[in-house]
C-alpha positions, 0 to 999 in steps of 0.5 A: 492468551495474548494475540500474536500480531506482526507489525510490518513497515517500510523505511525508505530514507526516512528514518526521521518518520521510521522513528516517530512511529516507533516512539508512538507504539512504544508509548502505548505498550504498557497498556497494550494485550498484545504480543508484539513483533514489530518489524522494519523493512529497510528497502535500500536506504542511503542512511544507516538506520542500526543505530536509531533502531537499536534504541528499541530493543523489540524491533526486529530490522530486516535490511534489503540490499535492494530496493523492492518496492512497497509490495516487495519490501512488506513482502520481505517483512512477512517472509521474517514474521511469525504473528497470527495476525500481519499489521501492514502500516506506513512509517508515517503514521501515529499508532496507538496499540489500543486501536490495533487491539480493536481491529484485531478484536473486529476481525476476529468476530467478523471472520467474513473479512479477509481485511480490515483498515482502520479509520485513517486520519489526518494531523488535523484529526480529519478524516483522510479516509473512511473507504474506496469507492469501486474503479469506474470501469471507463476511467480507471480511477476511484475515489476516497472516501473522506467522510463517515456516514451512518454506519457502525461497526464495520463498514464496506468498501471496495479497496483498502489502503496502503497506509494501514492494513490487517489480514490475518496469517490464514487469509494471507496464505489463501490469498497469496502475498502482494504483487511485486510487480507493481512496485509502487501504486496499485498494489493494494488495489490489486491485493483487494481485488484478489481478497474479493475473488476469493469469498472475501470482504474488505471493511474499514473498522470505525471504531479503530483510528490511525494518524497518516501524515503522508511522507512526501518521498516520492513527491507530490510530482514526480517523474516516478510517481507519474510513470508508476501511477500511469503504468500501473492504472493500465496493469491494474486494468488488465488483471482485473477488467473483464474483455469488455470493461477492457475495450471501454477503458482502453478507448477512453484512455487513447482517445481522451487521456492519452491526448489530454495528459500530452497537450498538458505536458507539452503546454507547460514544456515538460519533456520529462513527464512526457517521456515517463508518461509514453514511456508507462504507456508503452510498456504494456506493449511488450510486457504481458500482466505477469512480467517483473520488468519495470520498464524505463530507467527503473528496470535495474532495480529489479534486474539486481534483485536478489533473494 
């Protein structure tokens, strides 16, 4: 009996990208066991993606009156699917079925998993990532592994990535879908964490590959990236940090970053990102960890929200 399997990815005005992703999976069907439902989020585009769409008859579009974000729109996705198994994957990648079968096959015999990533790689075929480190509790970062070691099989790591990433319908119901709040960044950090709460581990499966040619339509600098990255980096912090992980990083992020991140802005007279940046930082003053208001000039994307 064929493995049902719901293929679930996002297209914000990139329909260009949304595509080249479908060609990819059309090109490996016929080799393919799988039982494929591949679904299409549109998160509010200005482009009109029916028409493009409609040259694959087994793609199923889900339109959003709105933009919901990247949890919000994989979570729409998965409200209209029906696999066993959920394949949450970016537009930009390359995707052969071969290397869905094998994940799947991974995660079937190795039910102590809650998620499996494959390996990601770059256009070059270099490793983009192999697995996360854990957050530095002082920082609040992490890092990518870019690199394999010795390990076979399935590898350990502290984090999955947003770009391409297996749970199966089972776990998923145990474990809840993606915060939305988060609305861009952190969210899969935060959906990782939760997974290990509950029992479960996170792996990256190295016998599985998928290409990752990172979109750029949020932008490399952005007055969104930074509010986002900076908002939710404290919001990540303040769901997941014990009391006293809380007191170490918030005295590193107001006595170092916080004057470090503003004498950077003001050096290159960049008012903007100062704004987003106070902006981040501000609203968790006013908004405790479960809150859907976004804060600054995004609040009316989820103000309008409607499902």
């Amino acid at each position: 009996m064929k493995t049902k399997v719901s293929i679930i990815t996002i297209n914000y005005n990139a329909l260009g990208d949304t595509v080249s992703f479908l060609e990819s999976i059309k090109t490996s069907m016929n080799f393919s066991n799988l039982d494929l439902e591949v679904i299409v989020v549109d998160n509010a585009s200005q482009e009109s993606p029916e028409e493009a769409v409609a040259e694959y008859p087994w793609v199923k579009l889900v339109r959003s009156k709105y933009n919901l974000g990247f949890a919000g729109g994989n979570n729409l996705g998965v409200l209209d699917s029906c696999g066993e198994y959920l394949f949450f994957v970016n537009n930009d990648t390359e995707l052969n079925l071969l290397d869905l079968e094998e994940l799947i096959d991974q995660y079937k015999a190795n039910p102590e998993y809650g998620m499996l990533t494959p390996v990601i790689l770059n256009e070059d075929l270099t490793i983009q990532y192999a697995g996360y480190t854990e957050l530095n509790t002082l920082t609040g970062r992490n890092k990518l592994i870019d690199q394999l070691d010795d390990s076979t099989g399935i590898k350990d790591t502290s984090y999955p990535h947003g770009a391409a990433m297996l749970i199966s319908r089972e776990n998923l119901e145990k474990v809840g879908m993606m915060s939305e709040n988060y609305f861009l960044y952190y969210e899969e950090l935060d959906w990782g964490s939760r997974i290990k709460k509950a029992g479960l581990k996170i792996g990256v499966c190295l016998t599985s590959r998928i290409i990752h040619k990172e979109s750029v339509s949020v932008g490399k600098i952005s007055e969104c990236k930074l509010y986002f990255m900076t908002r939710n980096r404290l919001l990540y912090t303040r769901k997941h940090f014990s009391k006293v992980q809380q007191f170490i990083f918030s005295a590193f992020f107001f006595l170092v970053s916080v004057p470090k991140n503003l004498l950077s802005f003001l050096f290159k007279r960049d008012l903007n990102s100062i704004k987003a940046f106070l902006a981040a930082v501000s609203w968790h003053f006013s908004n405790d960890v479960t809150s859907n208001r976004l804060g600054y000039k995004f609040d009316n994307l989820l103000l309008k929200r409607v499902r």
